[in-house]
Structure formats: structure tokens, C-alpha cells
Backbone as CSV, one residue per row, in Angstrom:
resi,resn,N_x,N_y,N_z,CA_x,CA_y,CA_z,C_x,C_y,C_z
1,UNK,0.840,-1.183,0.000,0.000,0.000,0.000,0.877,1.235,0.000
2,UNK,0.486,2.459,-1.067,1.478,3.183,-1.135,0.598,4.196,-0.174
3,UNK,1.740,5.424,0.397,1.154,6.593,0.784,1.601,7.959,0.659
4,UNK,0.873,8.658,0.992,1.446,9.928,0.462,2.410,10.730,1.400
5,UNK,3.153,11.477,0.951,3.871,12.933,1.959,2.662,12.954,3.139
6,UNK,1.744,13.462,2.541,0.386,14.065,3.826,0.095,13.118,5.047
7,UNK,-0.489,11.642,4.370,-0.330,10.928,5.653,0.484,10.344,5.862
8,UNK,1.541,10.610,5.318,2.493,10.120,6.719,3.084,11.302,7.365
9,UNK,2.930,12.295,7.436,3.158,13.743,8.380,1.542,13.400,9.245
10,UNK,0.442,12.671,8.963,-0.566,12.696,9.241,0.114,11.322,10.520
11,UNK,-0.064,10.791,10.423,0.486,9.613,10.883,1.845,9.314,11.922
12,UNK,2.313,10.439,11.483,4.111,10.445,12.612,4.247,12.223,12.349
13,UNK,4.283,12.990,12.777,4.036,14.480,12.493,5.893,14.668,12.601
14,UNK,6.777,13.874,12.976,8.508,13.497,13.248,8.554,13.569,11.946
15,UNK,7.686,12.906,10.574,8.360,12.530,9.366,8.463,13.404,8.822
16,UNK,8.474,14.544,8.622,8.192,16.023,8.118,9.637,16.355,8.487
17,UNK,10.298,16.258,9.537,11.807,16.723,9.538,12.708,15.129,9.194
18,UNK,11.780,14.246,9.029,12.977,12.954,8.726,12.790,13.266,7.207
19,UNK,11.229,13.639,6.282,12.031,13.294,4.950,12.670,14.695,4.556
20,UNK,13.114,15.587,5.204,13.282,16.557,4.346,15.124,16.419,4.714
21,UNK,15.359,15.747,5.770,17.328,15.580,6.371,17.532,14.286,5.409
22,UNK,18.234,14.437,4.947,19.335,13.239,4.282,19.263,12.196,5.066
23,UNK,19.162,11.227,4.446,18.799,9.856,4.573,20.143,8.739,5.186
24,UNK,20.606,8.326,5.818,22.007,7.698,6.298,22.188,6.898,5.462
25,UNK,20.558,5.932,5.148,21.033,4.451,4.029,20.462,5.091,2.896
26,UNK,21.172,4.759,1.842,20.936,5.052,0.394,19.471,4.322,0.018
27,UNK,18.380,4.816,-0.586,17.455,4.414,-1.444,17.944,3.474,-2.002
28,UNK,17.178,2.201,-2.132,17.076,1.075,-3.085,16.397,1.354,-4.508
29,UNK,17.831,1.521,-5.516,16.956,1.603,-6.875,16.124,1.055,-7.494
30,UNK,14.789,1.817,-7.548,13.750,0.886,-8.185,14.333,0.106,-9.365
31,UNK,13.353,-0.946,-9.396,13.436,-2.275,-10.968,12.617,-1.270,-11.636
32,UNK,11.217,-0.476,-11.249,10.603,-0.080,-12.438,10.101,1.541,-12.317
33,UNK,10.200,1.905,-13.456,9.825,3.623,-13.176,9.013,4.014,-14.344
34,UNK,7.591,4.928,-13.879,7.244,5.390,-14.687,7.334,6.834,-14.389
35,UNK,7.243,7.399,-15.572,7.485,8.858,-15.923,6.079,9.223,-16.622
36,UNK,5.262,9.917,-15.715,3.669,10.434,-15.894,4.300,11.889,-17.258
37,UNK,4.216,12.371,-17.894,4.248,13.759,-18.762,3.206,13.120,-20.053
38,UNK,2.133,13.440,-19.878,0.840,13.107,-21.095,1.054,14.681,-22.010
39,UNK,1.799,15.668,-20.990,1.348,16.834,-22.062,1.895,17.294,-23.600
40,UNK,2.085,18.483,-24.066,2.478,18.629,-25.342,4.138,17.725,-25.442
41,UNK,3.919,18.485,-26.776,5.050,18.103,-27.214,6.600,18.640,-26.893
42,UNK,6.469,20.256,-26.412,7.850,20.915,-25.581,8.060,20.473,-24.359
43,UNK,6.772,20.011,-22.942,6.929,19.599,-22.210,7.821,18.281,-22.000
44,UNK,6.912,17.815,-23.059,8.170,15.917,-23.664,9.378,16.523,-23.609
45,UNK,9.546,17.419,-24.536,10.895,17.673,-24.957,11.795,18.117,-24.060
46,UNK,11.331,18.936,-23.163,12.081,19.763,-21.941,12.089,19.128,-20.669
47,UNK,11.704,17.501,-20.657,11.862,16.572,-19.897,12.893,15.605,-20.153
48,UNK,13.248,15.622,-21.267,14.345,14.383,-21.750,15.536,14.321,-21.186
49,UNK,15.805,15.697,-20.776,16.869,15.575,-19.360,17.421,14.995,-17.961
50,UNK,15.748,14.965,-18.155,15.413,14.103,-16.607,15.801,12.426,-17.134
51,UNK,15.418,12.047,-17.871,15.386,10.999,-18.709,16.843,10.276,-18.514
52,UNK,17.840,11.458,-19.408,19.055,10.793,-18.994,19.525,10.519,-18.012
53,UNK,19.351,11.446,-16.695,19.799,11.402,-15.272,19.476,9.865,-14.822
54,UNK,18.034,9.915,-15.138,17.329,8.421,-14.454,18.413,7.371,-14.686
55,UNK,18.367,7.759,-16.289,19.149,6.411,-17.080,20.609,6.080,-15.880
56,UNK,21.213,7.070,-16.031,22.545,7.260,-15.227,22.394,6.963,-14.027
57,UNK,21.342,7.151,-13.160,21.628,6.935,-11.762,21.225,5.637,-11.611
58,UNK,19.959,5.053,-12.853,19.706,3.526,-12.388,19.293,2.810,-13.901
59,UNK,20.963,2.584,-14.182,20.688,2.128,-15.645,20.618,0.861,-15.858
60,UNK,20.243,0.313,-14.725,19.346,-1.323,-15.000,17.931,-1.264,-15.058
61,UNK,17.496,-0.323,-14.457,15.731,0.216,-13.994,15.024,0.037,-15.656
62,UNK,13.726,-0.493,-15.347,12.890,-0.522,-16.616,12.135,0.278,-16.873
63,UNK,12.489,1.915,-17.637,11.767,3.285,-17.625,10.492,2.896,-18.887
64,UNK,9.486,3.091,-18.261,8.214,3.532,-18.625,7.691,4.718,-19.045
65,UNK,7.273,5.283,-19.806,6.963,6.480,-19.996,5.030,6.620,-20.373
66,UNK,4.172,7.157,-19.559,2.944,7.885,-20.335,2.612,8.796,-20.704
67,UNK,2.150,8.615,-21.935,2.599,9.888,-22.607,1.166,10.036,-23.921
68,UNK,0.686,11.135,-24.164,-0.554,10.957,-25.319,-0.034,10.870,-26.886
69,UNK,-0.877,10.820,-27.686,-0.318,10.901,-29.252,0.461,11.424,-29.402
70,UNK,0.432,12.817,-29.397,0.913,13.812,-30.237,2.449,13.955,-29.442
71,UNK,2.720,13.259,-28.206,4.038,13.779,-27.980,4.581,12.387,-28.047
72,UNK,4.462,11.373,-28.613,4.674,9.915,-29.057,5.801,9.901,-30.026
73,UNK,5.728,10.687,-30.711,6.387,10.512,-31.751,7.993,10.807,-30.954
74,UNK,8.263,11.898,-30.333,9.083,12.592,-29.319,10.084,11.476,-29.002
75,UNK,9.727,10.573,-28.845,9.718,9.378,-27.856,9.957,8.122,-28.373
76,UNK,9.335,8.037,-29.398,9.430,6.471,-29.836,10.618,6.001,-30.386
77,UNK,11.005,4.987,-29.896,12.469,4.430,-30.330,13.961,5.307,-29.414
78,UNK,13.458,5.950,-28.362,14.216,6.268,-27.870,15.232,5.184,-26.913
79,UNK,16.475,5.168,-26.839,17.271,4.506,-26.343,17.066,4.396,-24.953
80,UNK,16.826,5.168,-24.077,16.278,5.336,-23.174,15.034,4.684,-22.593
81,UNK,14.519,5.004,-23.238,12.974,4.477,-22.695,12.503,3.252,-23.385
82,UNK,11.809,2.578,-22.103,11.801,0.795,-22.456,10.327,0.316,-23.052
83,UNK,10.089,1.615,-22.857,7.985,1.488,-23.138,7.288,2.510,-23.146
84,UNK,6.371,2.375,-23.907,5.754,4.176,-24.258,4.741,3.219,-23.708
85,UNK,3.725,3.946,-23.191,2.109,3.751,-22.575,1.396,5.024,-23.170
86,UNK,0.572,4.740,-24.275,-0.048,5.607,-24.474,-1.567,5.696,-24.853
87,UNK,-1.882,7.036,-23.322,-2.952,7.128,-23.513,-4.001,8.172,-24.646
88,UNK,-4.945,7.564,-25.443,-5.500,8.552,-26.759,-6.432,9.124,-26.253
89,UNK,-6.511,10.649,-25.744,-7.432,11.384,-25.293,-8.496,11.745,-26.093
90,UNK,-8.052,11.507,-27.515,-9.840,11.219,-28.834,-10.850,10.747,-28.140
91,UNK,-10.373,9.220,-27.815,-11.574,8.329,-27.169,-11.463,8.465,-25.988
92,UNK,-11.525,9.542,-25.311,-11.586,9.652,-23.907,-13.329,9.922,-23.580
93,UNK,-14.033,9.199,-22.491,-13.605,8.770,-21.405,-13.386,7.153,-21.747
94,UNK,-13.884,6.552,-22.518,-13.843,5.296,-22.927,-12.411,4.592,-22.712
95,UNK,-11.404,5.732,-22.982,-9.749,5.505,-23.512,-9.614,4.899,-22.199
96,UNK,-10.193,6.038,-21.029,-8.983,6.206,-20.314,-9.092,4.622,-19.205
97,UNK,-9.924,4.093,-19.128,-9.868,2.932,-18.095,-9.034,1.817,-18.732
98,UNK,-9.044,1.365,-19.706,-7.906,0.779,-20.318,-6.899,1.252,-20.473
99,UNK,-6.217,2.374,-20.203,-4.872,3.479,-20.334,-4.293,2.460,-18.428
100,UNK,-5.540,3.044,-18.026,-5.536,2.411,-16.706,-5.043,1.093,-15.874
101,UNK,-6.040,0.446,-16.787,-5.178,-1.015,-16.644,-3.804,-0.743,-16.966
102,UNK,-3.454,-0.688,-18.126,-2.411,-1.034,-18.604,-1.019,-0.433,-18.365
103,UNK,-1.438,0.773,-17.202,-0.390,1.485,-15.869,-0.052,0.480,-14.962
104,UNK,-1.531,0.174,-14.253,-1.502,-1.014,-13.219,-0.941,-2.464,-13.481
105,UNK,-0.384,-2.570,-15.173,-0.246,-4.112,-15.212,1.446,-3.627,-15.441
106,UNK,1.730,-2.834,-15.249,3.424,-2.564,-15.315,4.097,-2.499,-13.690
107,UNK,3.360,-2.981,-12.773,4.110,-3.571,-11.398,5.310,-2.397,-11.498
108,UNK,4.975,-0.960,-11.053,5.757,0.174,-10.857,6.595,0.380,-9.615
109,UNK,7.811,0.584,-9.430,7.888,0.717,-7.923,8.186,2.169,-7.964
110,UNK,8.047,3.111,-8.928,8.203,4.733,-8.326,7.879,5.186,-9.780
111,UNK,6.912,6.343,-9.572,6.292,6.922,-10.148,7.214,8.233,-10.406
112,UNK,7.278,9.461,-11.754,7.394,10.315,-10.708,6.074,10.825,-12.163
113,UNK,5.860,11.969,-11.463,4.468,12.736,-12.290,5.038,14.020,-12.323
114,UNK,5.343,14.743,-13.819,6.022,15.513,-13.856,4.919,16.412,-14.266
115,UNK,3.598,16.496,-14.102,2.365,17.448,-14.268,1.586,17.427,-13.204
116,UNK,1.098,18.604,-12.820,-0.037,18.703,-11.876,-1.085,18.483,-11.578
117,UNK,-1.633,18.086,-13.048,-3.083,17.592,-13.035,-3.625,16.152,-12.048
118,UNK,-4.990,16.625,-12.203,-5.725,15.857,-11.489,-5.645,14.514,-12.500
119,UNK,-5.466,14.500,-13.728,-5.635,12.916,-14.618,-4.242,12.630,-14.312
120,UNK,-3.056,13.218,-14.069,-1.571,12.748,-13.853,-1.839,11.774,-12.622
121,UNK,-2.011,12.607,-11.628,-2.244,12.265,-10.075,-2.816,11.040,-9.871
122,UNK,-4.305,10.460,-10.726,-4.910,9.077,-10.961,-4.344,8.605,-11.611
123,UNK,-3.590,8.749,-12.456,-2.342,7.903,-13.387,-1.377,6.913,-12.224
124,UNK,-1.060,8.261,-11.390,-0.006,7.971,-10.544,-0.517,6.782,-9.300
125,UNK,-1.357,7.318,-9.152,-2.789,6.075,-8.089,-2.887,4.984,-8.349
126,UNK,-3.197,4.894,-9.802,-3.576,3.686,-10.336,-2.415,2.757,-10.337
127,UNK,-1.288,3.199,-10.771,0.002,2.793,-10.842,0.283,1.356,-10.151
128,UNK,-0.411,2.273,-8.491,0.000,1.135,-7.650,1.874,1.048,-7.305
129,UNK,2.690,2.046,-7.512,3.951,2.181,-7.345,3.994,2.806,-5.812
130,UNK,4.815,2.037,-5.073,5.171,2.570,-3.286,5.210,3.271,-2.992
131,UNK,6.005,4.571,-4.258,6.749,5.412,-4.015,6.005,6.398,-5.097
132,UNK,5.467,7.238,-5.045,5.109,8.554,-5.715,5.475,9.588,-5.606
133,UNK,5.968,10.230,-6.610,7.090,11.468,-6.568,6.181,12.607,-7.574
134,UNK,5.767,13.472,-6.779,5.352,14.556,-8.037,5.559,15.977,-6.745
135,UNK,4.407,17.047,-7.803,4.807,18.268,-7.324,3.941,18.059,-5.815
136,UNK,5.044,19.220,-4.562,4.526,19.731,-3.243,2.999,20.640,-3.568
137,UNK,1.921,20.252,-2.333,0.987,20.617,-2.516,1.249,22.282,-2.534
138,UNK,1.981,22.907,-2.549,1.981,24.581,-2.491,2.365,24.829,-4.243
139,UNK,2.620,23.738,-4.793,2.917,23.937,-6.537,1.761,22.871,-6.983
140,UNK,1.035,22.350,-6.657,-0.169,21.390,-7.200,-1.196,22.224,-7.458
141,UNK,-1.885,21.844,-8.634,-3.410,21.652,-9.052,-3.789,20.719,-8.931
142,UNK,-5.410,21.402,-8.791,-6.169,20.048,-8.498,-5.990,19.013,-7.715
143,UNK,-5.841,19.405,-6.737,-5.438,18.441,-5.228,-4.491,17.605,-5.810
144,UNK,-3.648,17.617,-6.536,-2.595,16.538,-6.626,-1.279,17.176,-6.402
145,UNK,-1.005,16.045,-4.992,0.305,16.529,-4.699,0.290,14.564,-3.884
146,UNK,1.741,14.871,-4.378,2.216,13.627,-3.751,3.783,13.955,-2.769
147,UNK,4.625,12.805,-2.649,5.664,12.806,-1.511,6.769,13.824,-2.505
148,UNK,6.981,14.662,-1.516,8.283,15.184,-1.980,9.724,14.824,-2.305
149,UNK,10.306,15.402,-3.241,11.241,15.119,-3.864,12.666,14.378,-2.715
150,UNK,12.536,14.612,-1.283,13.480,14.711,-0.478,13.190,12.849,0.203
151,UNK,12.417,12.633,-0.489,12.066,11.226,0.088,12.620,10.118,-0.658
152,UNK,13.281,10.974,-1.967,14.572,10.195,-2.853,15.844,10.295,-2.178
153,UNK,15.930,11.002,-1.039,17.644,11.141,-0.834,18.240,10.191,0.155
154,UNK,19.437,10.071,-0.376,20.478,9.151,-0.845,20.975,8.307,-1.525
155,UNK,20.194,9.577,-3.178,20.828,9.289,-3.918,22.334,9.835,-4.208
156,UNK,22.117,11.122,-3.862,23.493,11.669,-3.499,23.140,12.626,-2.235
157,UNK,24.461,13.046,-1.582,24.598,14.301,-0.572,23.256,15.253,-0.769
158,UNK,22.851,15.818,-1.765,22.388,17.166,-2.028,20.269,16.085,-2.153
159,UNK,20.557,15.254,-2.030,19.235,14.731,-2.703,18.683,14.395,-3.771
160,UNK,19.538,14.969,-4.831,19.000,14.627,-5.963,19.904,13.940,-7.282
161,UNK,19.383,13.851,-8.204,20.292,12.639,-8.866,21.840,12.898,-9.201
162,UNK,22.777,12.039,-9.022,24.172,12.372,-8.968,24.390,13.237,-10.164
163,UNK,25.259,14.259,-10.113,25.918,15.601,-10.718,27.041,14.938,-11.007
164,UNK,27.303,15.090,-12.219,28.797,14.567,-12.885,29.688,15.973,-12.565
165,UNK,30.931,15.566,-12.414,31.707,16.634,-12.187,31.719,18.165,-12.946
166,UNK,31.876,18.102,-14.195,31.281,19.059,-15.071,30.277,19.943,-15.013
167,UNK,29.268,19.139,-14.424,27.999,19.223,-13.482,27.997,20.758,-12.500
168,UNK,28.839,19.659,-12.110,29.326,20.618,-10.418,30.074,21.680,-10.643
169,UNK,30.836,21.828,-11.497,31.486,23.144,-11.678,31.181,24.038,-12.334
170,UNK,29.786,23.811,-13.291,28.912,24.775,-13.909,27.778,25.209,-13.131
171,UNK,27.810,24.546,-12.079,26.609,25.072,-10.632,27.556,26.243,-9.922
172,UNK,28.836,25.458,-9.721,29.256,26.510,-8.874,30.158,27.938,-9.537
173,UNK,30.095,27.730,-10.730,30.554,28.898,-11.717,29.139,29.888,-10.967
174,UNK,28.117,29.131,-11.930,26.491,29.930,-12.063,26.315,30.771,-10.700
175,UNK,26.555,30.357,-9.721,26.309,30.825,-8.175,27.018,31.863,-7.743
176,UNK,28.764,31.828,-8.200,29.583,32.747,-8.491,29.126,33.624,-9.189
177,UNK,28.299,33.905,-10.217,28.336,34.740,-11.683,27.045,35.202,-10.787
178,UNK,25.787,34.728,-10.217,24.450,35.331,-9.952,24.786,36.435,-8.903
179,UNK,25.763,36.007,-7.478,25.662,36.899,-6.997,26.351,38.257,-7.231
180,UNK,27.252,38.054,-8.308,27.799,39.437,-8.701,27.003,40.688,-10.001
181,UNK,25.955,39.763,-10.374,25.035,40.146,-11.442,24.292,41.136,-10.624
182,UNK,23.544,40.751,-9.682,22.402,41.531,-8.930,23.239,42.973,-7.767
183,UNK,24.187,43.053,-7.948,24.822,43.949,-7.216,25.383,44.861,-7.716
């Protein structure tokens, strides 16, 4: 049974400062991940970043992607990704309970939902994955908010997916360069 950020601050009101401190034991990399983005086609596109990271931090993991027509194409045959799930919002509402199943028959162990919507959020439900990762309820629509991003850490120090060195020295250039910009 999966649960959310809410009840479990509902449930232990302690977990609210445990998930947001760094984790001592490292997260167990999920076997399976889906990646909720149904929307256009730039959203696809301006996600594929995330895409590689995944790949890199757990490049045995079996990435899933749902995603509608029109941003299919984006996607298909990508090296990366092990499965397109796609739901056709034409025949919607008819589409969508079979879109449904066929979330629930991919045995997910972490979701993440990179949209706010209320159809992402039942995507993410249906899933049936332990672990649900989307936006904090102070950035959600439509009542969908799931566990925060900090409930991934240890994957690295900082929480979030390991920074290749290159990485790191174009963060800490950028940080250098911002505070002398505004002054």
C-alpha cells in the first residue's frame, strides 16, 4: 500500500523533519519507473533531461513512460525508454480505463508525475507504485500533490540525482556569476 507525503506527516508528524534531512542508508533503486508527462510536445521535450539522469543513476531500472499521441512521436524508439504507454485522449472517457489497466499491469515501484493535473495524479494512483514522486501541494493543481522530492535522498549528498563533475562546476561557476550580477 502506497502513501502519500500528507499521511504520513498525518500519521508520525517526526516525518516532516525525517524526509526533508538526508537519509544515512541510500534508497534502493527501483526495478521499475514510470514517468507520468501526457502533455504537449515541448513539455516531452524539456523533460528528456530528466530521462538521462534516471538512465545514469539507475541504468538497469525498466523506464516507462505515459505519454498521449501527439508527444509519441518525441519518444518512440528512444534509447532510453523501455515502453511508451499511451494514452488517446480522442476516445476519452472510454480511452482512459484501459490506459488504466495497462499502468496497473506494469508492477511500478516509483512513479514520478512531472504534471499537476488531477488525470496525472490518478495515473499515478492507479500505478499502484510505493513510491510517488510529483509536485509539493503549495505547486499542485487540483489536489494533486504527492511525496516530496526529499524522500529520494540518498541518492546523493544534495538529494538529488548524482551531478557529474562538469555538473558541479557549472553550478558553482552559475552561483559565483548570480551573486555578482544583482549587485
Amino acid at each position: 500500500m502506497s502513501s502519500t507525503y500528507t499521511d504520513q506527516i498525518a500519521a508520525d508528524p517526526t516525518a516532516e523533519s525525517a524526509a526533508s534531512a538526508p537519509s544515512a542508508e541510500p534508497v534502493a533503486a527501483p526495478r521499475r519507473v514510470l514517468i507520468i508527462l501526457l502533455g504537449a510536445i515541448g513539455d516531452v521535450v524539456r523533460a528528456l533531461p530528466l530521462l538521462g539522469r534516471i538512465r545514469r543513476a539507475w541504468p538497469a531500472a525498466y523506464l516507462a513512460w505515459a505519454v498521449e499521441p501527439k508527444s509519441q512521436a518525441v519518444l518512440e524508439g528512444h534509447p532510453w525508454v523501455d515502453e511508451l504507454i499511451v494514452y488517446n485522449r480522442r476516445r476519452a472517457p472510454l480511452s482512459f480505463l484501459p490506459f488504466l489497466v495497462r499502468v496497473r499491469a506494469g508492477h511500478f515501484d516509483l512513479t514520478l508525475d512531472l504534471q499537476r493535473h488531477l488525470k496525472s495524479g490518478v495515473v499515478a494512483m492507479a500505478s499502484g507504485a510505493r513510491m510517488r514522486v510529483g509536485f509539493d501541494r503549495s505547486n499542485g493543481k487540483e489536489f494533486n500533490h504527492r511525496t516530496r522530492w526529499g524522500l529520494l535522498r540518498g541518492r546523493s549528498s544534495s538529494g538529488s540525482f548524482p551531478r557529474t563533475p562538469s555538473e558541479r562546476a557549472r553550478r558553482r561557476r552559475s552561483r559565483a556569476h548570480r551573486g555578482r550580477c544583482w549587485r
